[in-house]
Every structure is written in structure tokens, then in C-alpha cells.
KEZAPA-75062 format. One record per atom (N, C-alpha, C): x, y, z; residue in one letter; atom name. Coordinates in Angstrom, 1 decimal. Each point is the difference from the previous one (the first is absolute). Layout:
N
[[X; Y; Z]; 'A'; 'CA']
...
END
This chain:
73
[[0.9; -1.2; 0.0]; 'X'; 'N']
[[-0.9; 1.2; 0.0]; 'X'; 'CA']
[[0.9; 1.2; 0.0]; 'X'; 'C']
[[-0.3; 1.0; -0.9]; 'X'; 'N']
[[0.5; 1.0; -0.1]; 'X'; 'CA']
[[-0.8; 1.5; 0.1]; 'X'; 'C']
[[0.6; 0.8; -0.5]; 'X'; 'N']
[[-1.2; 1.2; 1.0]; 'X'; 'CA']
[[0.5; 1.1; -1.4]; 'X'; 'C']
[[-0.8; 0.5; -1.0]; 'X'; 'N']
[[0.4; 1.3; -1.0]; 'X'; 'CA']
[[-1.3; 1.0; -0.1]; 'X'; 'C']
[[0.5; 1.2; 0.2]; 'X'; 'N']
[[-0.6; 1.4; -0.2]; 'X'; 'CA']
[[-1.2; -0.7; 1.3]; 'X'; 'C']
[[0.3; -0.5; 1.1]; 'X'; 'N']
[[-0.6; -0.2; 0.8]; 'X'; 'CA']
[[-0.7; -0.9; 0.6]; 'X'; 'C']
[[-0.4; -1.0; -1.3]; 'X'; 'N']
[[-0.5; -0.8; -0.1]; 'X'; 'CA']
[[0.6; -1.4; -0.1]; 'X'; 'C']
[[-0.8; -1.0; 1.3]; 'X'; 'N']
[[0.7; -1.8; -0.4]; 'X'; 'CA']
[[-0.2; -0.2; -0.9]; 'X'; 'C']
[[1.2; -1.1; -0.5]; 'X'; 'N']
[[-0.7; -1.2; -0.9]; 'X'; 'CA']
[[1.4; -1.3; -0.4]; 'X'; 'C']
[[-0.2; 0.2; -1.3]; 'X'; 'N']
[[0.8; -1.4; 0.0]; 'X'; 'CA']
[[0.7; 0.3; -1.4]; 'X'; 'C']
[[0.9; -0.4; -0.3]; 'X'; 'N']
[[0.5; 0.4; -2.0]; 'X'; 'CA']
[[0.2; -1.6; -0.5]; 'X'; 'C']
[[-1.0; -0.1; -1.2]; 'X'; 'N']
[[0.3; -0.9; -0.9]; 'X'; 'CA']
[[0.5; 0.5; -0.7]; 'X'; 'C']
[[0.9; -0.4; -1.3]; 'X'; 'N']
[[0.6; -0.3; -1.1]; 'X'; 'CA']
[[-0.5; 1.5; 0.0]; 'X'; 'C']
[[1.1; 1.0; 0.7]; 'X'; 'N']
[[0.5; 1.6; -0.3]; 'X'; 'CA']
[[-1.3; 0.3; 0.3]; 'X'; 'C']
[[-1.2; -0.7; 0.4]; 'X'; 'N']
[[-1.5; 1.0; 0.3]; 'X'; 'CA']
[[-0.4; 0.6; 1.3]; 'X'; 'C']
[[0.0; 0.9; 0.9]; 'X'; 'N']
[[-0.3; 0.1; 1.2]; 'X'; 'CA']
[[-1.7; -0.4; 0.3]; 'X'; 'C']
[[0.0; -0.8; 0.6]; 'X'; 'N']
[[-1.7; -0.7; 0.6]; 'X'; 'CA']
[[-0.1; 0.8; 1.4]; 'X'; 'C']
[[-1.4; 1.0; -0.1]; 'X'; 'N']
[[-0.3; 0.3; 1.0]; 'X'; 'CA']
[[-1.7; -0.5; 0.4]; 'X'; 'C']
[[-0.6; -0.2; 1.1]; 'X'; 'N']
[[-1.2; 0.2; 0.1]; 'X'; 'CA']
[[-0.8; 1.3; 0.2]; 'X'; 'C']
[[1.2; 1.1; 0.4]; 'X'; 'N']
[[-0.5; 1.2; 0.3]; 'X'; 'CA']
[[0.0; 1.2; -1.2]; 'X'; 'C']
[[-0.6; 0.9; 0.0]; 'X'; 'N']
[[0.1; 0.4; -0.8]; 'X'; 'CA']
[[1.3; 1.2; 0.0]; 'X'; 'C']
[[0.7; 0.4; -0.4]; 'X'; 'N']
[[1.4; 0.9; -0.5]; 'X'; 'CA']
[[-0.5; 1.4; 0.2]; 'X'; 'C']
[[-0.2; 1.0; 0.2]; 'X'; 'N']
[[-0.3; 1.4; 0.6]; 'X'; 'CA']
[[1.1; 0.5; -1.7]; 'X'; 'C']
[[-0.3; 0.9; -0.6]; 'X'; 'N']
[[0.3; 0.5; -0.5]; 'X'; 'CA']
[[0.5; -0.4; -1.6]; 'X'; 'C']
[[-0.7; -0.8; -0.4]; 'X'; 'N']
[[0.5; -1.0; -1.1]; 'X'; 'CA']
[[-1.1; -0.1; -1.0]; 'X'; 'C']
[[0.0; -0.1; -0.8]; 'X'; 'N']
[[-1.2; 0.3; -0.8]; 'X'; 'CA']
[[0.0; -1.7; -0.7]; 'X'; 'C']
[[-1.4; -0.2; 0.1]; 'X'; 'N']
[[-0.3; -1.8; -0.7]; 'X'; 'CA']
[[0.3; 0.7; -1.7]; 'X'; 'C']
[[0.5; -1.3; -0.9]; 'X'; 'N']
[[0.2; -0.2; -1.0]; 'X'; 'CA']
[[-1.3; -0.5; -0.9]; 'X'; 'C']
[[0.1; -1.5; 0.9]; 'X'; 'N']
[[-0.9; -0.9; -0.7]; 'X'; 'CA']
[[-0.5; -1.2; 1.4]; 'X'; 'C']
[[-1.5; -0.1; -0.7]; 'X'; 'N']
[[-0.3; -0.8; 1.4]; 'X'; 'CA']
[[0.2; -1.6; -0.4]; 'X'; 'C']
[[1.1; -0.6; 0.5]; 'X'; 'N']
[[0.3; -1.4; -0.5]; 'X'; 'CA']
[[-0.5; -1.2; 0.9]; 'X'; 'C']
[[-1.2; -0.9; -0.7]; 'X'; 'N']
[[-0.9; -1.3; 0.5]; 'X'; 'CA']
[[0.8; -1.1; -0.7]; 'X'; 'C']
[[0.4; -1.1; 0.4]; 'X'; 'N']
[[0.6; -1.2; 0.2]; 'X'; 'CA']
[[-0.8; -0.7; 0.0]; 'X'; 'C']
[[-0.2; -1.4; -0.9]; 'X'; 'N']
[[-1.3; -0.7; 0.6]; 'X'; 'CA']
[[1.0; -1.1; -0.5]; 'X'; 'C']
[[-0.1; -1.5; 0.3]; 'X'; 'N']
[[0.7; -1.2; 0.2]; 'X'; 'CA']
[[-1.1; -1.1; -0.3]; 'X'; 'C']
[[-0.4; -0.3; -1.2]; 'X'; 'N']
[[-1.3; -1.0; 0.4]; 'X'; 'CA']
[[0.5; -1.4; 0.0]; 'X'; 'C']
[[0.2; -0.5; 0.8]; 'X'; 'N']
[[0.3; -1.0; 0.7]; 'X'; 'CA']
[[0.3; -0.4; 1.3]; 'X'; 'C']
[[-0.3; -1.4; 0.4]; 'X'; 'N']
[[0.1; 0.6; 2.0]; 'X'; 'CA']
[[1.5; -0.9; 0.5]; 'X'; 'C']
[[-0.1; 1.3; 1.0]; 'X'; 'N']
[[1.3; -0.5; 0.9]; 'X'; 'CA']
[[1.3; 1.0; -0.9]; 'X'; 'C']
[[-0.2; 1.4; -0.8]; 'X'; 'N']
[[0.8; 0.3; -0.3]; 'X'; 'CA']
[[0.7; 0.7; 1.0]; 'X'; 'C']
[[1.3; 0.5; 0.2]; 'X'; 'N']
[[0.5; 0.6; 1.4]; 'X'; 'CA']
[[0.3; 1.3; -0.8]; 'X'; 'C']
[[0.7; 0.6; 1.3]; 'X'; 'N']
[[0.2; 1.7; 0.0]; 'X'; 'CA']
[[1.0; 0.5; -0.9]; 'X'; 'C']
[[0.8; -1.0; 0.0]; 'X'; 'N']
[[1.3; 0.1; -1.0]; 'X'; 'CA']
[[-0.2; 0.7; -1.0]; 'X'; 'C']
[[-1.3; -1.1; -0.8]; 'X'; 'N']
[[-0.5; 0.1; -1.6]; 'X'; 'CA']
[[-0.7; 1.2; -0.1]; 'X'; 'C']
[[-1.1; 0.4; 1.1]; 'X'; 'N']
[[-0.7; 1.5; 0.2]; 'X'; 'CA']
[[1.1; 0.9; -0.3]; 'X'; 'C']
[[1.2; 0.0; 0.7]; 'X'; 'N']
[[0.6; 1.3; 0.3]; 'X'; 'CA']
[[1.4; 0.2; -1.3]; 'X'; 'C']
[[0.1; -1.4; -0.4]; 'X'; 'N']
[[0.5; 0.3; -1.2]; 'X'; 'CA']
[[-1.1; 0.8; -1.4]; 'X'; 'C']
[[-0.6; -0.7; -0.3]; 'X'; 'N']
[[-1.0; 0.7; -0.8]; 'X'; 'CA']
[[0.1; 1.4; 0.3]; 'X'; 'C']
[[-0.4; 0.2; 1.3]; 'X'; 'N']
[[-0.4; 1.4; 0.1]; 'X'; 'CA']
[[1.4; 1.0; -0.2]; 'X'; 'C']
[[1.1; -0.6; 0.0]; 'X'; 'N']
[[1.2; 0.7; 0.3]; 'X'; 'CA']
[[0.4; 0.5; -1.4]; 'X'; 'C']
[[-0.6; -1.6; -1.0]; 'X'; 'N']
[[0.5; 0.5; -1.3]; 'X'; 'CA']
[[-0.8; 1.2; -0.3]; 'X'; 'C']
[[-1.4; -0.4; 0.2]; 'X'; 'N']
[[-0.9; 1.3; -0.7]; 'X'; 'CA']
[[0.5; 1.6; 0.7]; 'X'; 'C']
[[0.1; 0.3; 1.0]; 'X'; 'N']
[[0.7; 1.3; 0.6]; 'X'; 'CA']
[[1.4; 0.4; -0.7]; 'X'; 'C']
[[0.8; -0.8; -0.4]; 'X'; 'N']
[[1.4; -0.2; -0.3]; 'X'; 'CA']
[[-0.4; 0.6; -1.7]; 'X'; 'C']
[[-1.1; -0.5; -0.8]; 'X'; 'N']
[[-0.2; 0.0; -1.2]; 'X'; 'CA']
[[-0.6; 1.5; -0.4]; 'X'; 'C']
[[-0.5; 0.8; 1.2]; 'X'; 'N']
[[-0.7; 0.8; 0.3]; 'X'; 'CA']
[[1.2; 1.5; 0.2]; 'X'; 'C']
[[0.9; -0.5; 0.5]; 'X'; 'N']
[[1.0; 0.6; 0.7]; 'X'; 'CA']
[[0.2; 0.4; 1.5]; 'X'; 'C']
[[-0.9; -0.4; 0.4]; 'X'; 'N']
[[-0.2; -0.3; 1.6]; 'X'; 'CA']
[[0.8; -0.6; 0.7]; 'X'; 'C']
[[0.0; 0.8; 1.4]; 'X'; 'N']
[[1.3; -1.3; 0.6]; 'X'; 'CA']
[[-0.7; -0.2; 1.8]; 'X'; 'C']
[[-1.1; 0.5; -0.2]; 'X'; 'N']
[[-1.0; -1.0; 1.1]; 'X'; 'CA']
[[-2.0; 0.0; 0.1]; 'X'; 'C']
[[0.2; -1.2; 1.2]; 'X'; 'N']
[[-1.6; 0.1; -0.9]; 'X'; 'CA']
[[-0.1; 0.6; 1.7]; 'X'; 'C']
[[-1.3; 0.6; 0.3]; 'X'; 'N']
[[-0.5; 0.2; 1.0]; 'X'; 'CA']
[[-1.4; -0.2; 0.3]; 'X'; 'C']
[[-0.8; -0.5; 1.2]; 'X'; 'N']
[[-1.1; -0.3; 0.5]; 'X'; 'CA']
[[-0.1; -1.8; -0.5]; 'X'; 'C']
[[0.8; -0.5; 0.1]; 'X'; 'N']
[[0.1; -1.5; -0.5]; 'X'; 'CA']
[[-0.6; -0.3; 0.4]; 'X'; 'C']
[[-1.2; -1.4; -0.1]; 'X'; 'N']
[[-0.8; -0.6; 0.3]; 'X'; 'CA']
[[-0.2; -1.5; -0.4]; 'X'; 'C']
[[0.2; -1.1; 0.4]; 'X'; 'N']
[[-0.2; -1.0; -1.0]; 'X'; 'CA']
[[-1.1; -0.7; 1.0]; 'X'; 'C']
[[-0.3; -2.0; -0.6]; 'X'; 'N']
[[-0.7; -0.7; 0.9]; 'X'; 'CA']
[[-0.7; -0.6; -1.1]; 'X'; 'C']
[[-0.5; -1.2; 0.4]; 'X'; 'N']
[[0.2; -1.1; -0.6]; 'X'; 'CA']
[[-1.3; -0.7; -0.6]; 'X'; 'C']
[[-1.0; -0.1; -0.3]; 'X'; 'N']
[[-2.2; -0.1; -0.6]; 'X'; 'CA']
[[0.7; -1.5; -0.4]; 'X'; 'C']
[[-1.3; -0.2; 0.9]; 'X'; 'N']
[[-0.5; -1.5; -0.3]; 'X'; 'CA']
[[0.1; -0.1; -1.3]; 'X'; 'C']
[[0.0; -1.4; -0.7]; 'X'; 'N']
[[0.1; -0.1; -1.1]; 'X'; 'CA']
[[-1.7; -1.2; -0.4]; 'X'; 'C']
[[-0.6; 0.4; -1.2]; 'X'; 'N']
[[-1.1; -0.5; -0.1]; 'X'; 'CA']
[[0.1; -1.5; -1.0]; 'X'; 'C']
[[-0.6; -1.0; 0.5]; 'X'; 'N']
[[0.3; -1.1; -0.6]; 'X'; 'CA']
[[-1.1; 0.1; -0.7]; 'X'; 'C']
END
């Protein structure tokens, strides 16, 4: 855990992950992750999402949120 412009979080692959939101930072793009398959982990979320910010020119996401929906048989 690390702590930037104020805020915790965590850095994937050059991305800073926060749950909170950054005071002074303006959103880019609002980036949704979806995994349809069960039992995918955080890894795969937070890569995805690192590329899309990275592609963007972004170098963190803020108000992260993930979690996991029943899957329908």
C-alpha cells in the first residue's frame, strides 16, 4: 500500500489503484472491466484496466470498485 496526492492504494503494471477518489485530478475516461467467466481474480480486473488507462494516457484509476455476480446457469 502506498499513499499519492493523498490518496491509498496499490500500483499495478505502472497504474496507481485507489478506492478513493484524488482531490484535484480531473477523470479522463470512466473505465468498466467485466470478466465473463467465474472465478476470475483481481490480477486479470486490474490488468485490463491498467491497459485501458495506460492506452488513454492515464497513470491511475480512482474510486476503484470491483466484486464478483452470481453467474446464471
Amino acid at each position: 500500500m502506498e499513499t499519492r496526492h493523498g490518496a491509498k492504494g496499490t500500483v499495478f503494471d505502472d497504474v496507481f489503484f485507489t478506492e478513493s477518489t484524488i482531490t484535484g485530478i480531473a477523470t479522463i475516461k470512466h473505465i468498466h472491466v467485466e470478466i465473463s467467466r467465474q472465478n476470475s481474480n483481481l490480477f486479470e480486473v486490474k490488468k485490463q484496466m491498467a491497459n485501458e488507462a495506460k492506452a488513454i494516457g492515464a497513470n491511475a484509476i480512482m474510486n476503484f470498485k470491483y466484486g464478483q455476480k452470481k453467474h446464471k446457469y
